[in-house]
Every structure is written in C-alpha cells, then in structure tokens.
C-alpha positions as MATLAB code, in Angstrom:
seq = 'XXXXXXXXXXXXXXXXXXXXXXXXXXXXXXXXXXXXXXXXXXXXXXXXXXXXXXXXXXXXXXXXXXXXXXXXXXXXXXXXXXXXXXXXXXXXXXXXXXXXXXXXXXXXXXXXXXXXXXXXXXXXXXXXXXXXXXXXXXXXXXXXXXXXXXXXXXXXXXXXXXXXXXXXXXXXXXXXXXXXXXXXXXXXXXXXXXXXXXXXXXXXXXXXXXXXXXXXXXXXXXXXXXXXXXXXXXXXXXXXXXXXXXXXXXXXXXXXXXXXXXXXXXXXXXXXXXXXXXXXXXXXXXXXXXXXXXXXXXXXXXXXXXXXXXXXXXXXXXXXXXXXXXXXXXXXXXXXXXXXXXXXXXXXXXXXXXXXXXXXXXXXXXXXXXXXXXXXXXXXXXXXXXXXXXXXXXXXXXXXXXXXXXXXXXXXXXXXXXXXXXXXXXXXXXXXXXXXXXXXXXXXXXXXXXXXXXXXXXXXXXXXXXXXXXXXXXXXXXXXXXXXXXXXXXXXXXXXXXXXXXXXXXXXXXXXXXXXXXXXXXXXXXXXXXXXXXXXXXXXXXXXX';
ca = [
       0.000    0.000    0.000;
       1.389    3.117   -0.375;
       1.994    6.516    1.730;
      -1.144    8.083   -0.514;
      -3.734    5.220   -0.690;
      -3.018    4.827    2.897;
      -3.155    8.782    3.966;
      -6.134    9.516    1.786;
      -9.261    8.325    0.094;
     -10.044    7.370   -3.699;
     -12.090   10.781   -3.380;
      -8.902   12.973   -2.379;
      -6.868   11.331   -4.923;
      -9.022   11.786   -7.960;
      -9.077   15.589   -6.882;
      -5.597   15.527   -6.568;
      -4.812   13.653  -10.156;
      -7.758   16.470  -11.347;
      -5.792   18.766  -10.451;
      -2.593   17.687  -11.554;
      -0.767   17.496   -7.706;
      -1.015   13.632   -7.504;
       2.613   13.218   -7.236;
       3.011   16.045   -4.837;
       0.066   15.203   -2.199;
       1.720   11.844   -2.248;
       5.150   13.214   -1.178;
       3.774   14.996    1.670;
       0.999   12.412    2.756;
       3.644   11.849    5.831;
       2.777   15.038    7.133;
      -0.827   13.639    7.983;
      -0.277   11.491   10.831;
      -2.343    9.180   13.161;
      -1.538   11.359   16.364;
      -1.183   14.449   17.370;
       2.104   15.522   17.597;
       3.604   17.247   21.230;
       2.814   21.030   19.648;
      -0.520   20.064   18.381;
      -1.458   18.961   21.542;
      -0.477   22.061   23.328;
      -2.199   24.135   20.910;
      -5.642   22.778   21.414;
      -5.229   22.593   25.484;
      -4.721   26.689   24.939;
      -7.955   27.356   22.615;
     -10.927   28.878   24.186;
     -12.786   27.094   21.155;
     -12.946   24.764   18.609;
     -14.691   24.378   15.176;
     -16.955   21.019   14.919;
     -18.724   18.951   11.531;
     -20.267   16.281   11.851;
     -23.394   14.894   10.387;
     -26.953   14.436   12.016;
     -29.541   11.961   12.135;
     -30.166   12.216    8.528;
     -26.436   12.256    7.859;
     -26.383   15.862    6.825;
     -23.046   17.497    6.976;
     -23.382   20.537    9.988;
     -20.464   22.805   11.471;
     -20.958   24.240   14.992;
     -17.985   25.686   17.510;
     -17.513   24.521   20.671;
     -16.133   26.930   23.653;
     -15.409   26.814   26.900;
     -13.396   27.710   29.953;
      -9.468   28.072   29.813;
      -8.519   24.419   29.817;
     -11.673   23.102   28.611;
      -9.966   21.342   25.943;
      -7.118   18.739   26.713;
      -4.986   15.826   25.344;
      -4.078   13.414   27.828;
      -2.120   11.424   25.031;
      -1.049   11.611   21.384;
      -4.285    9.664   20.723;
      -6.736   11.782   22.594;
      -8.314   14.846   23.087;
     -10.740   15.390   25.535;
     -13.489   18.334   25.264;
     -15.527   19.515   28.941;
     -18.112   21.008   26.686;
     -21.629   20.386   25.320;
     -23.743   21.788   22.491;
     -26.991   24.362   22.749;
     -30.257   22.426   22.006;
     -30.714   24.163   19.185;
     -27.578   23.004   17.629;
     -28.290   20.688   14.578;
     -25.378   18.487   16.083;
     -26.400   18.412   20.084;
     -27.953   15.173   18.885;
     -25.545   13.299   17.428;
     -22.518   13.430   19.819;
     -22.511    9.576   20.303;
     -20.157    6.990   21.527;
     -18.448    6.328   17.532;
     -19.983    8.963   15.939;
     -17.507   10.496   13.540;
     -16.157   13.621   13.848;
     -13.731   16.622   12.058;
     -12.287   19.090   14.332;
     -10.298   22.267   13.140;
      -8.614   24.444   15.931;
      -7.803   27.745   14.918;
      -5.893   30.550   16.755;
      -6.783   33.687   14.880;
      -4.764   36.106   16.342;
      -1.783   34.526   15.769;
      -3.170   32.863   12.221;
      -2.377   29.255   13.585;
      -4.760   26.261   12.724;
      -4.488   22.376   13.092;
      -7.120   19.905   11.811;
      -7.611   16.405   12.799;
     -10.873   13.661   12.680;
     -11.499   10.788   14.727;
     -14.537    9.217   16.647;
     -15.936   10.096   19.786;
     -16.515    8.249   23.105;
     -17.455    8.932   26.045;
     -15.537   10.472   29.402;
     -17.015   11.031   32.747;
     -19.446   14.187   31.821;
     -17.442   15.062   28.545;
     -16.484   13.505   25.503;
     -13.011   12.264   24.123;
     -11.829   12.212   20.524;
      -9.519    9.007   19.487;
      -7.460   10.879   16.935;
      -7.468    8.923   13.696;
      -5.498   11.640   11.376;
      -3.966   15.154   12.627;
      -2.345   17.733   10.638;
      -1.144   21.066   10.604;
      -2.150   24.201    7.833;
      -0.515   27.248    6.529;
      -1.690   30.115    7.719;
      -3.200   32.074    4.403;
      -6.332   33.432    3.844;
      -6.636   33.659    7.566;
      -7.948   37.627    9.166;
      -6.468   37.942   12.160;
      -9.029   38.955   14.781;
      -8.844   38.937   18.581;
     -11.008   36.966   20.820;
     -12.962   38.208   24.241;
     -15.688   36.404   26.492;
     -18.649   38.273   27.658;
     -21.163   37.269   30.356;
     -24.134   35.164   28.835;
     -27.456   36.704   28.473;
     -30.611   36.060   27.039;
     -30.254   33.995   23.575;
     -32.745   35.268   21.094;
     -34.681   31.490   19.500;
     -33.017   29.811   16.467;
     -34.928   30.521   13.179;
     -34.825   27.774   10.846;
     -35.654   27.845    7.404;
     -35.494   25.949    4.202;
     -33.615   28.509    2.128;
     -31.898   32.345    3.042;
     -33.355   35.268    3.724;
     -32.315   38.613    2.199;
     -30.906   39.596    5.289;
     -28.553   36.076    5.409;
     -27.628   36.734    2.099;
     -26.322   40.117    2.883;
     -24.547   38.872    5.545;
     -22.611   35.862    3.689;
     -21.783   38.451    0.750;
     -20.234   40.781    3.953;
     -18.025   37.520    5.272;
     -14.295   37.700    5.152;
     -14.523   34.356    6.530;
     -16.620   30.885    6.936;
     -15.811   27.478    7.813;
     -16.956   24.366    5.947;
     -17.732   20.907    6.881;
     -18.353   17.385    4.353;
     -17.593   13.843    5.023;
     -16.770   10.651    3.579;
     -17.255    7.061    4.344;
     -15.267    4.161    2.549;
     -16.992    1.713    4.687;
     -13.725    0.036    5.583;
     -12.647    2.008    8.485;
      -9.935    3.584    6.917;
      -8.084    6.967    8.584;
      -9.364    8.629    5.797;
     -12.775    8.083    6.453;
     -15.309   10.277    8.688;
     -15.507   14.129    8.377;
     -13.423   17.254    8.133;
     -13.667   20.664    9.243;
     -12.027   23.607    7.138;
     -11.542   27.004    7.201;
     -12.200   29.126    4.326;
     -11.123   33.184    4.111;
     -10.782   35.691    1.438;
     -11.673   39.977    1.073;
     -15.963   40.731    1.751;
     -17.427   39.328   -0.909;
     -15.330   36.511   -1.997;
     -18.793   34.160   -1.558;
     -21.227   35.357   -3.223;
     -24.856   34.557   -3.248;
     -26.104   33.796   -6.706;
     -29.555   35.081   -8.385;
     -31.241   31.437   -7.537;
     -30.234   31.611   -4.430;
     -26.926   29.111   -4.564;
     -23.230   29.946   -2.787;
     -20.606   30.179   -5.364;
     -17.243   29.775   -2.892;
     -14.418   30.353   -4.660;
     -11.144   27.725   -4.174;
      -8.148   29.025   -4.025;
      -3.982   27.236   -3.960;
      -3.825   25.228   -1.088;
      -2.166   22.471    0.732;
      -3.005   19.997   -2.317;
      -4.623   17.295    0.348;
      -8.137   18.266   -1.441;
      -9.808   16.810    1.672;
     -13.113   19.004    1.648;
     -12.961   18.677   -2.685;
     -11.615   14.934   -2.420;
     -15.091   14.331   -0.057;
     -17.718   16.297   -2.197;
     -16.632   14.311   -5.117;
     -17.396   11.453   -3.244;
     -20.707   12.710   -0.969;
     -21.646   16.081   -1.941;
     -23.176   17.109    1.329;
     -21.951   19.717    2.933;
     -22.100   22.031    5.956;
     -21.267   25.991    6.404;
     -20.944   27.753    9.326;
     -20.735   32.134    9.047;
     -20.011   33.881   12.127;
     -20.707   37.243   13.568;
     -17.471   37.992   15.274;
     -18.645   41.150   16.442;
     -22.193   39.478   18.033;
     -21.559   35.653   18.665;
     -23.863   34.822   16.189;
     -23.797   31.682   14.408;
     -25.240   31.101   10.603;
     -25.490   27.158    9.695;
     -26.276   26.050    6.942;
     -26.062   22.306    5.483;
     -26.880   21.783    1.455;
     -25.275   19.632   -1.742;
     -22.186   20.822   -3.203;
     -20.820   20.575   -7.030;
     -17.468   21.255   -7.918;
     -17.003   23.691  -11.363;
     -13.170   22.486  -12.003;
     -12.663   25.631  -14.382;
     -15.301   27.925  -14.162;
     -15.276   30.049  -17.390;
     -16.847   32.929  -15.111;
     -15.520   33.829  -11.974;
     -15.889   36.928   -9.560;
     -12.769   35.998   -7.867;
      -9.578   36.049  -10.377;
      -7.455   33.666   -7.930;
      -9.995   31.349   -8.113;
      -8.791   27.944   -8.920;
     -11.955   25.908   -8.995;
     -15.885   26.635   -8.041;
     -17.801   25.172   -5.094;
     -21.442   25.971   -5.775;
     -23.402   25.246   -2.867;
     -27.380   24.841   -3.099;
     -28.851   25.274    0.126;
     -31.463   22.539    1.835;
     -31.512   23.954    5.685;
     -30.688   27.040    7.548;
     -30.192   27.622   11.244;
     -29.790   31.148   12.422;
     -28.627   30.768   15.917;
     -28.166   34.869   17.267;
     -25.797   35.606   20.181;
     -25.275   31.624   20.203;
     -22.054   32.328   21.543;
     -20.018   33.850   24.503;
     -17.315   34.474   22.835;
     -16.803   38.158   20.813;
     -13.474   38.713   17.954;
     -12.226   42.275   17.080;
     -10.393   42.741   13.549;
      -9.052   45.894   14.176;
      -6.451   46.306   17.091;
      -3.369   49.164   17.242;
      -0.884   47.049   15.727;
      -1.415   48.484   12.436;
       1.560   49.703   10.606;
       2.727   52.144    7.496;
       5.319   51.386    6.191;
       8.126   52.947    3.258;
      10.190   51.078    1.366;
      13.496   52.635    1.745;
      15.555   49.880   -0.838;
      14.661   47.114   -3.308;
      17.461   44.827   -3.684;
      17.480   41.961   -6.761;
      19.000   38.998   -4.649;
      18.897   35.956   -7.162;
      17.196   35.142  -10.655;
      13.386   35.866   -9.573;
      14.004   37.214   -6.036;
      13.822   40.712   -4.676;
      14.176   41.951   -0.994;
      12.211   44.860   -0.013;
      13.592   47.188    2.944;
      10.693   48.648    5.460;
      11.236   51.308    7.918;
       8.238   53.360    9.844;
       6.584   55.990    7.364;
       6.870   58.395    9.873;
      10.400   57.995   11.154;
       9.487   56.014   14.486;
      11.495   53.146   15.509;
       9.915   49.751   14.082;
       8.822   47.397   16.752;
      11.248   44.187   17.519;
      10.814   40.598   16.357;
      11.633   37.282   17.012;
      14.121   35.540   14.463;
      11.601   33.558   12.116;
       8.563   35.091   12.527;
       6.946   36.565    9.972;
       5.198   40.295    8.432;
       1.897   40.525    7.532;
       1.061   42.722    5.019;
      -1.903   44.649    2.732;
      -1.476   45.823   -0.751;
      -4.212   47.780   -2.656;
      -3.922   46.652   -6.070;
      -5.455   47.850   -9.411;
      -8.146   45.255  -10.616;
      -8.855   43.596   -7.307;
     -11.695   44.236   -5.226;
     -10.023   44.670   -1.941;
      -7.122   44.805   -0.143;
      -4.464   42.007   -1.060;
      -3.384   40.519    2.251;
      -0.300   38.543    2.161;
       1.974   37.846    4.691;
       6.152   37.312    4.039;
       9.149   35.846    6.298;
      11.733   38.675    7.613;
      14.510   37.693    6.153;
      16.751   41.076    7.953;
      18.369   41.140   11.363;
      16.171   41.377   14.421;
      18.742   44.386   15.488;
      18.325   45.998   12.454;
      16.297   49.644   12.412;
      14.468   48.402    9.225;
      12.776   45.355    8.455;
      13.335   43.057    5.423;
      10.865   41.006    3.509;
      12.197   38.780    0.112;
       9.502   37.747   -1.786;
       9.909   35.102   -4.755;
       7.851   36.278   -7.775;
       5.382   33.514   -8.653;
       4.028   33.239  -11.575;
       0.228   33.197  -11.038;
       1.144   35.303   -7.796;
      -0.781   38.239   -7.503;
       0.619   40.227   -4.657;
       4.395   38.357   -5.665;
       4.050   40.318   -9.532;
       2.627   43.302   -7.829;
       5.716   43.891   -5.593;
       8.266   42.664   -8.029;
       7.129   45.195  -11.004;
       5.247   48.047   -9.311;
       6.142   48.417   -5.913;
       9.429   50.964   -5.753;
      11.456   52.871   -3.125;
       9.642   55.214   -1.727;
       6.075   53.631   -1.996;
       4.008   53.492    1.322;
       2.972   49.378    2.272;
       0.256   48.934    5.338;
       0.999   46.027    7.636;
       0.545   44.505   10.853;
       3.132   43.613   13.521;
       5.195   40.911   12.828;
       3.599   37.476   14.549;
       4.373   33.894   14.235;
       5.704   30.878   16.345;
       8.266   29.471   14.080;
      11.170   31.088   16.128;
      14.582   30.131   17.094;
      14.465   27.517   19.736;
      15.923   29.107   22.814;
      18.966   27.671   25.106;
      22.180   26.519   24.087;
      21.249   23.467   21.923;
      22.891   23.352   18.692;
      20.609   24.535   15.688;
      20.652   23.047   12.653;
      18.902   25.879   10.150;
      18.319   24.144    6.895;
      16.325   25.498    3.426;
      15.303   25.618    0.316;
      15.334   27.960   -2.265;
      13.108   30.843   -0.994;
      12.633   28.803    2.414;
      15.873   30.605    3.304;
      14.563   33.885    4.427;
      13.556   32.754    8.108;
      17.027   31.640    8.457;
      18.926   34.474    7.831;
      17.255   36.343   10.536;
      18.083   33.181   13.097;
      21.447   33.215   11.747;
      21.788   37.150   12.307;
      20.235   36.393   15.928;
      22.512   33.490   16.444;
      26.028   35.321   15.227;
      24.762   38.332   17.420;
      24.686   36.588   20.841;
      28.326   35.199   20.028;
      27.560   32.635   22.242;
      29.391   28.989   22.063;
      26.186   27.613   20.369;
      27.113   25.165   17.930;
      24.830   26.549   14.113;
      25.296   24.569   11.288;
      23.535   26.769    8.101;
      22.636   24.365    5.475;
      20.697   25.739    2.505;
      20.172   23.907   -1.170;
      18.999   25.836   -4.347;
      19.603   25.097   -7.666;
      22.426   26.983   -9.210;
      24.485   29.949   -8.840;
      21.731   31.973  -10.573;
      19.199   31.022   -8.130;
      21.503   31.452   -5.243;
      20.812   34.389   -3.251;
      22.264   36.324   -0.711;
      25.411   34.324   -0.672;
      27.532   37.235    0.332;
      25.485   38.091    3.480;
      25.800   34.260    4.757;
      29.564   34.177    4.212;
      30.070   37.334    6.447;
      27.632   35.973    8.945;
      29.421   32.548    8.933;
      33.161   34.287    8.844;
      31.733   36.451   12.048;
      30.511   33.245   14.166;
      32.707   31.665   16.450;
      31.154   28.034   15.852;
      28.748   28.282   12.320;
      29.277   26.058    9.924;
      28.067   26.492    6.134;
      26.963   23.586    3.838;
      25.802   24.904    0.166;
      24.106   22.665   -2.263;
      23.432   23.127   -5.865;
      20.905   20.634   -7.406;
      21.880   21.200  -10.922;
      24.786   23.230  -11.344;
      25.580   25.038  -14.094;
      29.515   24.284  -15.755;
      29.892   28.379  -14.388;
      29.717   26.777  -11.145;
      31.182   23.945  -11.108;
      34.855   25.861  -10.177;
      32.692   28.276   -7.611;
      33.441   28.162   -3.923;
      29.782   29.124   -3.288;
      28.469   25.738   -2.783;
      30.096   22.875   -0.974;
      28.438   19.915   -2.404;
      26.136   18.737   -6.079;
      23.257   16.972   -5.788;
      20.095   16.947   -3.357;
      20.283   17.602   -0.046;
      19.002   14.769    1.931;
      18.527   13.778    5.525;
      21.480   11.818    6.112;
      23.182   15.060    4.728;
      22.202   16.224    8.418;
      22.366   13.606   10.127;
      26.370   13.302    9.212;
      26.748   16.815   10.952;
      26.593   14.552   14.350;
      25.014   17.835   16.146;
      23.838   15.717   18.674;
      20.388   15.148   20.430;
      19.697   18.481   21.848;
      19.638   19.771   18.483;
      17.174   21.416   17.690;
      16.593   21.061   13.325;
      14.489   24.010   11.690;
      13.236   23.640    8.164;
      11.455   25.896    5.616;
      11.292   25.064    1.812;
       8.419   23.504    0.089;
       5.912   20.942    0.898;
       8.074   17.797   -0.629;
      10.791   19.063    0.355;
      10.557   19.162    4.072;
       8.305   15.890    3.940;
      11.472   13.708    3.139;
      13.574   16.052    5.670;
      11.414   15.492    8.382;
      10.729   11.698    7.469;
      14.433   11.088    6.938;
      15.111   12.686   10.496;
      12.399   10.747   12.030;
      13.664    7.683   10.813;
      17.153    8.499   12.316;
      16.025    8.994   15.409;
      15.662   12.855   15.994;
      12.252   13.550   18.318;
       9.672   15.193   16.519;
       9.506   17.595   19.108;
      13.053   18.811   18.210;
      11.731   19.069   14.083;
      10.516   22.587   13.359;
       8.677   22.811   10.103;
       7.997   26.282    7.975;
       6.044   26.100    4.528;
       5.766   28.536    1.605;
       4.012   29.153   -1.778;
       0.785   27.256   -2.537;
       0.754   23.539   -1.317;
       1.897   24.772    2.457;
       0.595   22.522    4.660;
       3.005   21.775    7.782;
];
C-alpha cells in the first residue's frame, strides 16, 4: 500500500490527479499522521474554542464551535483529546454526539493565524467527551484575518430561526463575510483513517462568496495544501455544511446543502480562483448571540510602512527594505517570525493581504521582507514590477511561532530555495549573541543563478565563532562547477544532516516547500531525531506543515 492510498481516500486522490498534484500530495501524505504531535497537543489545550462537523440523524453534513473555559480542551495522550463542553439544544449536532460517531475538528488561533485539523470518533468520558485521533495535521496560515477573541457574560439567547432557504438579510450577511468554515464527510466503509468528516476554514476579502440570483453559494477555491480533503469528499458525498459567524455578536449562521465542484469555471468573480464550489442550500439555522465568545479585527498594531531599498537577490528574487513611514522606531521581532502585510492593487476588489518571512536582522532599524515572484502570484508580480522605493505598504506587527528555539542546543537551520529567508534572521540572531552555540547553516537551491544572498551568509558565517556552512546546488551550471559558493552537487538529503553529528539536543528548523521538508522530516524521524526537536515552515501554494 502506499503513503497516498493509505493517507487519503479514492475521493482525495481523484481531486488531486484532477488537479494535476497527484505526485506532490503523495510526497507529503507523511505530514498527515495518526496522532497528534507534542505542539498540536499544546495548541488545542490553549484554545478557548474549537470548530466542529459532523453529520446528524439524517447524515447531513453541519459545522458548529464549541467553547469553553481556559482548559476546557485537553490531550491526555497523542491519541486523545478530551473536550468539557456540550452543544446548545438548538444546535443541529447536540444530537448526534454519540459513543463512535464520527467527527472533524479544526482548531484555529486567529490572532496569531495558527490552525491544526484532525478527525477521529468520539466516546465517552465522565461528563465530557473524548476524541480518538485517527489523522492530525497542521495548515498554513493564508487566507486567515487575524481577529482577537474576548468572552462576555451570557445573556438572554434570542430562539433559532430555521428555514429551508436564506433570507435577504442572510444573504447580505454571507456576501459581507471575510470568513466561513466548511464541513463534508466521507465514508469508505472500511474504516480507513481517511474516512469520517473534516472541518475547514475558508477566508478571502468581503465578498469573496457570493450569493447567486437562484439563491446558490458560489465559494471560490483558491492554492492550497493539495490534500483536497473538503474537494476529495464532495466528489465522493456532496453534502456539505457551512458555518458564518458574527465575530462582532456571537452569532452563528449554519447552513447544510449539496455541493458541485465547477473544475474551471469560465466565469468567476474571484480572479485567484482555482476551482468553483457551488453550494445549493437545503436547511438554515440562524442561531443569534449563540455564543459567549466576541473577535475584534481591528487592534493598534497596524503599521505604514516605506520602502526605503529594493534589492534583486537571485534570478526571480527581490528583498524589499521597510522602515516606519513616519520615522518612528519599528517594533522588535523574534528571528523567524513573519510580516503581515496589505497591498491595494489595481483590478482587485479589496485589499491584497499577504503575509512574508523577515529575512533582515532582528537588530536591524528596518525590516526586510524577500519575496519570490510567482508566476500566477498576484501580490508576488505586484511587488516585483510596481512596488518601488519610496512607496508606502500597510501592515501589521510581525507574529508567528516558528522562532529560534531558545537555550544553548545546537541549531541546525536548513532550506530551500526561498525557504531561506527565516534563516537568515536566526542566523543574524545566532552570530549576534556570540555565544558557544554550535549553528550549522545548510541551505540547497539550484544553481548559482538562483543562489541568493550568498555574500550576506559568508560574512555571517566568517563572524561566528562556531557556524558552519553547507551549500548545495541541485543542478549546477559548468559556471559553477569551479565556484566556492556551494560545498556539495546533488540533493540535499537527511542523512546530509544527520552526518553533521550535532547531537540530540539539536534542535533542526526547516522551511522550503511541501516535498521538500516531507522527506527532511521523514528522513530525520527515521534516524532517530524527536519530533519535538523538528521545526517545520512552509511557503508558496501547497503549504501545509
């Protein structure tokens, strides 16, 4: 059997071979596992709620969130995770929650634009429930609006309206969303890990669903992880749930219907669009004030920013620096995190929100973002060919958890191609504290053309007292062949690491794309590194860890 037919179902792999990632979504099938690793766990214990589908008595796809009390959520094991909550009567789930039941669960932090999925089947615990995890994995953080969350004290909840269709006032409400989550299931019958249902989230600028004239949802798909669970199970079952929420009220809109997939929709409202989910609607629930908790988009960690240089780094990469439009000193950031940022381009609808690694010094008065230009990538062609020194950029402050480990451990910061950026700045932050930690800097692109900022990493590694360098070209070009730019031909492979001997307090961090990292990290598994010492960073379409 192999990694794919084993990871996911005949309905996930004709999406994937529809869409031409077959071979890819097989490569990283290993980052879909039957556990949940030691981070996942700790991010759900921390969540103060937790998106649900399931189906109900009729088998209808539903998606409802579950909140609680700090701690309400927990994960005794790897296998488990245990939930002190129940469901409102009027939930089209608070039925169903049943000892094997199937279940998807997506936990989202959207302040910090974190989110882990995982399915299993429920059973009972004392006066809660428990989840035996059957598949857990993590997501990229795209298309997610950053919002903060708040409780209030509950009050009187208004009675659910339910209805066979939408309402004008619905509709208005869905064509207002910046965001929506989406439920739909599968059953092979045989058990398998694949099998039971998924909950997804779904984001894009106000009006990226729209509400057609008779009344169906036309949800735009956009580059993703290339799993296709949610496509891979509506072209197997095409019931599906949606859940809107009213961040501002605690509101919840559900809505469960049949789903068709247009694979290249000749019309589209939404240029990005990759493929067409048209949803026609058989139930709505309007639950008002259903929740206690409340978000808030807009905070005071808004930025404007100038661009003060644009540097061409390698064949199709450009750096861009930022310092504060008005001449105050930029807040600091952790080594690896990332900047979030929104670009008002001519053509699209709204705001292009986009967010980039800083690739600069933490000590530096200016931030750096290098952005690879993709070629279907809106916001990557925008920068590259209109964006110039001097131009104003809005962003947010820098967030993200993929830092540098702290302590004296030895890191071992390894890349590829664009995956670089976050470990530059960990290599600036590492050469700066001039301590006696052992850094070994591995990186592999290409060829000499695509080989950026080679300079920069020679003065950093000439400056440390104990970094070591390890280049490799792919495919390099005869030009190269006498360089002293890269140390070694050919792919860079785990055992490339594991021959570094850094020791078992290393600590490995690795960006680069999907495929990529999914040998890494298997390889390094398989040689007995802990997956809590493997630190995983996607890019580009297809990131998934």
């Amino acid at each position: 059997m192999t990694i794919a037919s084993a990871t996911f179902h005949a309905g996930e792999i004709e999406a994937q071979r529809h869409a031409g990632v077959e071979a890819i979504a097989a490569s990283i099938g290993g980052f879909i596992r039957a556990e949940m690793p030691e981070q996942h766990r700790a991010f759900f214990a921390a969540l103060p709620f937790i998106v649900v589908a399931g189906g109900d008595e009729a088998g209808r796809p539903w998606v409802t969130i579950m909140e609680g009390p700090d701690g309400f959520l927990a994960s005794p094991d790897p296998r488990s995770l245990t939930v002190a909550a129940s469901l409102g009567a009027e939930d089209p789930l608070a039925g169903t929650f049943t000892e094997g039941a199937a279940i998807g669960i997506l936990g989202i932090e959207l302040g910090t634009r974190r989110r882990n999925r995982m399915n299993g089947v429920l059973r009972p615990d004392g006066g809660a429930f428990a989840v035996e995890v059957r598949q857990s994995f993590g997501n990229c953080p795209q298309y997610i609006r950053e919002r903060e969350w708040r409780r209030v004290e509950p009050g009187s909840v208004p009675e659910a309206r339910v209805s066979a269709g939408l309402d004008a006032d619905q509709e208005r409400r869905i064509a207002r969303a910046d965001t929506f989550f989406i439920g739909s299931g599968f059953t092979s019958g045989e058990g398998g890990r694949s099998d039971g249902y998924d909950a997804s989230h779904r984001g894009g600028e106000p009006g990226f669903v729209r509400v057609a004239e008779d009344g169906t949802l036309h949800i735009p798909d956009y580059a993703g992880n290339n799993f296709f669970n949610t496509i891979g199970n509506l072209a197997r079952d095409p019931r599906v749930g949606l859940l809107f929420v009213d961040f501002a009220t605690g509101g919840m809109l559900q809505i469960t219907g049949r789903a068709r997939i247009d694979w290249a929709p000749r019309e589209s409202h939404d240029a990005d669009a990759r493929r067409m989910i048209v949803v026609s609607v058989d139930k709505v629930v309007d639950r008002p004030s259903a929740l206690a908790l409340r978000w808030r988009e807009d905070g005071d960690d808004h930025l404007r920013l100038r661009v003060v240089d644009k540097v061409v780094e390698s064949r199709d990469v450009v750096s861009f620096h930022l310092a504060d439009a008005d001449a105050a000193a930029l807040q600091p950031f952790e080594a690896g995190q990332h900047l979030p940022i929104e670009l008002q381009i001519p053509g699209q609808p709204a705001r292009v929100r986009r967010s980039y690694s800083l690739s600069g010094s933490p000590f530096a008065e200016t931030y750096r973002i290098t952005v690879k230009r993709e070629e279907r990538g809106t916001a990557s062609r925008f920068l590259h060919d209109h964006v110039a020194v001097g131009d104003l950029i809005d962003a947010r402050l820098p967030s993200g958890d993929f830092v540098m480990p702290r302590g004296d451990g030895p890191l071992v910061l390894v890349s590829a191609g664009v995956g670089i950026t976050p470990m530059l700045a960990m290599l600036h932050a590492a050469v700066a504290e001039n301590s006696a930690r052992r850094i070994f800097f591995v990186h592999a692109t290409r060829d000499g053309a695509a080989h950026g900022f080679r300079s920069e990493v020679d003065g950093l590694v000439a400056g440390g007292r104990t970094v070591r360098r390890k280049i490799f070209y792919s495919l390099p070009r005869e030009e190269d062949l006498a360089s002293a730019a890269f140390d070694a031909a050919g792919r860079l492979t785990a055992a490339d690491l594991l021959a570094f001997e850094a020791g078992p307090d290393a600590h490995y961090m690795l960006c680069g794309p999907v495929g990529f990292l999914a040998d890494i990290g298997a390889g390094l598994e398989a040689g007995g590194v802990p997956q809590d010492r493997i630190h995983v960073e996607t890019f580009g379409p297809g990131a998934a860890a």
